[in-house]
C-alpha positions in Angstrom: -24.3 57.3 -29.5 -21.0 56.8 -26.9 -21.0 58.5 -23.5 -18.5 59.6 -22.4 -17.3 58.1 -18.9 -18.9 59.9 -15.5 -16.2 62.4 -14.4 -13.7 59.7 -15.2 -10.2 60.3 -16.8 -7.3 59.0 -17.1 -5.1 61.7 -15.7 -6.7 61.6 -12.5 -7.4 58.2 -11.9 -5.5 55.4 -12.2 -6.5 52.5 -14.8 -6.0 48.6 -13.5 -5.9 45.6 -15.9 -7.4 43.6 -13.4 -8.8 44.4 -10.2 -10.0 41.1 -8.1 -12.4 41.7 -5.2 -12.5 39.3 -2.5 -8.8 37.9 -1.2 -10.4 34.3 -0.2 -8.7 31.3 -2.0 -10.1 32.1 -5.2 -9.2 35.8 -5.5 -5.6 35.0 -3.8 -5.3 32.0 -6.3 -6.3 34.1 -9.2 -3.7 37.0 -8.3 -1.2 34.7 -7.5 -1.3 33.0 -11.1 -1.4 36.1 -12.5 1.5 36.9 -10.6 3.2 33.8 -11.5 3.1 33.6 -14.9 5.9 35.6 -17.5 2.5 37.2 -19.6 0.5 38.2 -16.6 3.5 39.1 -14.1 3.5 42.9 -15.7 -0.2 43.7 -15.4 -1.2 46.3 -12.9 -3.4 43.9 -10.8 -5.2 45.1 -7.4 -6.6 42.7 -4.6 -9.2 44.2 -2.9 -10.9 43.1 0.5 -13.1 43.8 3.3 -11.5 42.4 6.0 -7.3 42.8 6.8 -5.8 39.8 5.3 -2.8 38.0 7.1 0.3 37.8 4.9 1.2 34.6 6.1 -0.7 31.2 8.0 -0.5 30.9 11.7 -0.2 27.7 13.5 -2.9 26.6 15.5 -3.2 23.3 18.2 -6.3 22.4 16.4 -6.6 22.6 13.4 -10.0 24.5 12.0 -12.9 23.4 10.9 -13.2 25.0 7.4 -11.0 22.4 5.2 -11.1 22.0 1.7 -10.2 18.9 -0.4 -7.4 19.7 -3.0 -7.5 17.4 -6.1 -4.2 16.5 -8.0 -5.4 19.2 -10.5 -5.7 22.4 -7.9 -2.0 21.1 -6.3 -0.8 21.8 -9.8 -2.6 25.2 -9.8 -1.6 25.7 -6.9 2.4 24.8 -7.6 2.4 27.4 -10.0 1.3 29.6 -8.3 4.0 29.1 -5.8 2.0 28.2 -3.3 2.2 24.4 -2.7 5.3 24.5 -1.0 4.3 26.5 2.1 1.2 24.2 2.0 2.0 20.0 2.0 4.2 20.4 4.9 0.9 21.5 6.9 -1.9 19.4 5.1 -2.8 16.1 5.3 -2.5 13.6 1.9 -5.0 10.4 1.5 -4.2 7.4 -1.1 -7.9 5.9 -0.3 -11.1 6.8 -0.6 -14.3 4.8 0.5 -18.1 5.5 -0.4 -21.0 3.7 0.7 -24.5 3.8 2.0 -27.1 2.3 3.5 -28.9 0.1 1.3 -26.7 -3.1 1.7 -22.9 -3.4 2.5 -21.2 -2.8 -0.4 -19.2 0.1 -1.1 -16.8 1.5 -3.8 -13.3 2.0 -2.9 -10.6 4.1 -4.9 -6.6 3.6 -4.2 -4.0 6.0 -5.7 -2.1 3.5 -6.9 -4.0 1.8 -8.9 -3.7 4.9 -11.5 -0.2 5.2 -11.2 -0.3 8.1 -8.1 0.8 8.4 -4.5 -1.9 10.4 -3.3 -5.6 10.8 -4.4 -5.3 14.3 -2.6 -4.5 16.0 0.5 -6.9 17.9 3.2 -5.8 21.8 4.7 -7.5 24.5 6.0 -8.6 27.4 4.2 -6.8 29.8 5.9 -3.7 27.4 4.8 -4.2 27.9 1.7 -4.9 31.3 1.3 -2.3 31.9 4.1 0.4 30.5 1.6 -1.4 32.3 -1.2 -0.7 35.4 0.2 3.1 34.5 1.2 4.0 33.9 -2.9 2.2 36.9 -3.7 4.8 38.7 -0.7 7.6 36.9 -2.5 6.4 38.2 -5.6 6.3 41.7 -4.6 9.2 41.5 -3.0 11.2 40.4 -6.0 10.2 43.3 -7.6 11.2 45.9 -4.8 7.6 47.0 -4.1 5.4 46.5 -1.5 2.4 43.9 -1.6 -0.3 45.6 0.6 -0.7 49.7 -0.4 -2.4 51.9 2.4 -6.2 52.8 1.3 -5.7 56.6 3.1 -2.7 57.7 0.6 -3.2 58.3 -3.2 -3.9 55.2 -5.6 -0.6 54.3 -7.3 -0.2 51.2 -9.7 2.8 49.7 -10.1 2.9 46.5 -12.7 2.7 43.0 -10.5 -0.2 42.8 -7.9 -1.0 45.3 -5.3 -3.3 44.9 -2.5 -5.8 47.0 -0.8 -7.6 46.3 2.7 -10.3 47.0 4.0 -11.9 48.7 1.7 -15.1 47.4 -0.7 -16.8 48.7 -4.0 -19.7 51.3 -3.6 -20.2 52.1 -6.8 -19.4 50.4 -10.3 -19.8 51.5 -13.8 -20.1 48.8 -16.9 -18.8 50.2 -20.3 -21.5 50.6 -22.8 -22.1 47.7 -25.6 -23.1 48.7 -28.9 -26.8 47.7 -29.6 -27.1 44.2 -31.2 -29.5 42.7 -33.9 -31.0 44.0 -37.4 -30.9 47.7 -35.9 -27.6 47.5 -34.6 -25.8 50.6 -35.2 -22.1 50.8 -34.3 -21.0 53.1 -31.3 -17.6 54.7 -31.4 -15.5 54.6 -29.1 -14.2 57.5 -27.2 -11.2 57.9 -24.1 -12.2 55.3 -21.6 -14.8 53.4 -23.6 -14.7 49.6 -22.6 -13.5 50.1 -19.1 -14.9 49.6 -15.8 -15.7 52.5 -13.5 -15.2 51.4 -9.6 -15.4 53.6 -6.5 -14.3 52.4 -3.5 -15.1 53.1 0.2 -13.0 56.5 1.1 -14.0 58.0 -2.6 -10.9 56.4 -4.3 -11.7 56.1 -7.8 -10.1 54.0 -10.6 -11.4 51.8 -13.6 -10.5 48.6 -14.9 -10.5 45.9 -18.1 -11.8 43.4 -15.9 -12.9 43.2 -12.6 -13.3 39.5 -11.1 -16.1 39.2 -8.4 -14.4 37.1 -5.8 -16.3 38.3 -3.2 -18.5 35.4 -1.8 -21.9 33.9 -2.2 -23.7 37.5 -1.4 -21.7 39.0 -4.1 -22.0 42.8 -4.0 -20.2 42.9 -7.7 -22.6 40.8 -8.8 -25.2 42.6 -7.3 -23.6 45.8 -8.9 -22.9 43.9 -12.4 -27.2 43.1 -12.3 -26.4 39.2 -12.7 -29.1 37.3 -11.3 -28.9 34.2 -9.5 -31.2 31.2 -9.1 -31.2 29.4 -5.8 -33.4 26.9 -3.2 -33.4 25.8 0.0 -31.7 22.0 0.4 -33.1 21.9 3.7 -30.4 20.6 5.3 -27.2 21.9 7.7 -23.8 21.1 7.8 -22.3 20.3 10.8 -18.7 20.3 11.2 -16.4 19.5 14.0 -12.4 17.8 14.5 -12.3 14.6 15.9 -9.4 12.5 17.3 -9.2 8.8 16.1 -8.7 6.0 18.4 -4.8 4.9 16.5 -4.4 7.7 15.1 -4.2 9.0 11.8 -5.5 7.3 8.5 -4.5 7.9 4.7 -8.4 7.7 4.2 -11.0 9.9 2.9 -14.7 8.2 3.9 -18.0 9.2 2.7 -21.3 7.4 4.0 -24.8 8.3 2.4 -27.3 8.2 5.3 -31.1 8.6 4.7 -30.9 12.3 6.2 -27.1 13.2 3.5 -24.0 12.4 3.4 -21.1 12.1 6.0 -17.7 12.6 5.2 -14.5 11.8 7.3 -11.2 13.6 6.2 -8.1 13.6 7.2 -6.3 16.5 8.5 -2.7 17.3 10.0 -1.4 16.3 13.8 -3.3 12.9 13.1 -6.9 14.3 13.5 -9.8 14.1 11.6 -12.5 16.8 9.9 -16.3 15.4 10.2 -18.8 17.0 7.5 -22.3 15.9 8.4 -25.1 17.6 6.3 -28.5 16.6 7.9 -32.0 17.8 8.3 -31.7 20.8 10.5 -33.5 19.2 13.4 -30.9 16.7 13.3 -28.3 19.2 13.2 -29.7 21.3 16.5 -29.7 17.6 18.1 -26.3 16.9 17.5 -25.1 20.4 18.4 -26.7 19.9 22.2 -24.4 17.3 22.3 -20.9 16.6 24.5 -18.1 15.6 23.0 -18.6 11.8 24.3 -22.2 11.8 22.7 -20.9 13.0 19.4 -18.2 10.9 18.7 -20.5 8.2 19.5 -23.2 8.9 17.3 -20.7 9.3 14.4 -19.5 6.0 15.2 -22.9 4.6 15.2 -23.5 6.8 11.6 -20.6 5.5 10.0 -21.1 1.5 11.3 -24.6 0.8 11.8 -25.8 -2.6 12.4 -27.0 -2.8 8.6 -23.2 -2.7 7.4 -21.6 -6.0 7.7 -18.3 -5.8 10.3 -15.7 -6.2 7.8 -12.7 -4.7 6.5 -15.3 -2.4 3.9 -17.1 -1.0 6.9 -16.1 1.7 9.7 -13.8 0.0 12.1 -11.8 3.2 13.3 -14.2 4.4 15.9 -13.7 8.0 17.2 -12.2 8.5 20.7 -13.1 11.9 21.4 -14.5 15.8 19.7 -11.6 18.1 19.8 -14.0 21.2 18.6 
């Protein structure tokens, strides 16, 4: 038969319609939407997080090394989320992208407008994005005359829109019981609470929630909590990234060589510079590392152009002037 929820009700603790853990760019774009959009906006939504978040990006010289490639299809996610705006004056947009390898020198080449577009994409940092994330999600709050971020030492109070919490993380979680299935099935009634998700959070604050969205990384401790299993192996291989400067300057292309040891990628990024994502054999990887800044631009330029590539315009001919981190 139903059980009825462990010390849970709904007097003393508050219930959430979502609650997202993990305020990275997925659980910031996933509030954000939900924010966003007139049949969401209303739900009592709670971001949690380990770590203090900052409301807003920062400005840096260089720009840092964690850069993801946004797709026409995430800028529209992200435009409705409200988020773009804060973000294209920062990031960097290619119209090209080249792939090719080592086997011979041809290569496959992709130009925005030859589908009708201006762009293919654009390149920004992480903390961009999430950075701008979390400045719709201010706005957000703002328009409704309630703070964004609540304070984790004072009572839990849900307002409709999306509240955030930080630091905190989940110690404990519940899962609702599901009626048996198959030939023996017999149906379980629901009682006050049934269905909902029972959460405990560091400090002993206690709520429950329709859905909670694990949000929280590759060592997910939701998942862990939820009991979902997860398959994995070891690539053997390391990424190595670093921001280079280009001798010219900047270029509207995204370039991708396969080498025998992986891929190499070359990407765009504001101010001009470029982002280098080199996944190797670890060896490899610890080689390049020991190297100065002269040594690695060079052997990137050797990567990218090697004498098997015929010198012409579908090769490297941009070489690197210098490792700015």
């Amino acid at each position: 038969g139903a059980q009825t929820l462990r010390g849970f009700s709904s007097e003393d603790h508050p219930v959430a319609d979502v609650v997202i853990v993990g305020a990275g760019m997925v659980g910031a774009a996933l509030a954000a939407l939900l924010a966003s959009h007139p049949l969401t906006s209303s739900l009592r939504t709670l971001l949690l997080d380990q770590q203090p978040q900052q409301l807003s990006w920062q400005h840096k010289p260089v720009p840092e090394l964690r850069v993801s490639t946004v797709t026409p299809a995430s800028i529209a996610c992200l435009e409705q989320a409200g988020a773009w705006k804060h973000i294209l004056p920062h990031a960097a947009s290619f119209e090209t992208m080249q792939v090719w390898d080592t086997a011979g020198p041809g290569c496959l080449r992709w130009h925005a407008g030859d589908v009708g577009q201006s762009r293919m994409g654009v390149v920004a940092e992480n903390s961009l994005i999430t950075g701008s994330l979390m400045t719709a999600l201010g706005q957000a709050a703002q328009a409704r005359g309630q703070p964004l971020v609540l304070d984790p030492s004072l009572p839990l109070r849900l307002e409709p829109g999306v509240s955030c919490m930080w630091p905190t993380s989940v110690q404990h979680m519940t899962l609702p019981h599901a009626a048996t299935t198959g030939p023996s099935a017999s149906p379980i009634t629901p009682q006050a609470g049934e269905g909902l998700v029972e959460l405990e959070l560091q400090g002993g604050i206690r709520l429950r929630s329709r859905l909670v969205v694990a949000a929280d990384g590759s060592n997910s401790r939701v998942r862990q909590l939820a009991g979902l299993r997860t398959l994995g192996w070891n690539y053997n291989q390391r990424g190595l990234v670093a921001t280079v400067k280009l001798a010219g300057g900047g270029t509207g292309t995204a370039w991708q060589r396969f080498l025998p040891t992986g891929p190499l990628a070359l990407l765009p990024v504001r101010d001009g510079l470029a982002n280098v994502v080199w996944s190797t054999s670890p060896q490899m990887a610890s080689e390049l590392e020991r190297m100065g800044p002269q040594d690695f631009a060079q052997a990137v330029n050797k990567a990218l152009n090697s004498p098997n590539v015929n010198d012409d315009s579908r090769s490297w001919s941009q070489p690197l002037s210098g490792l700015m981190q």
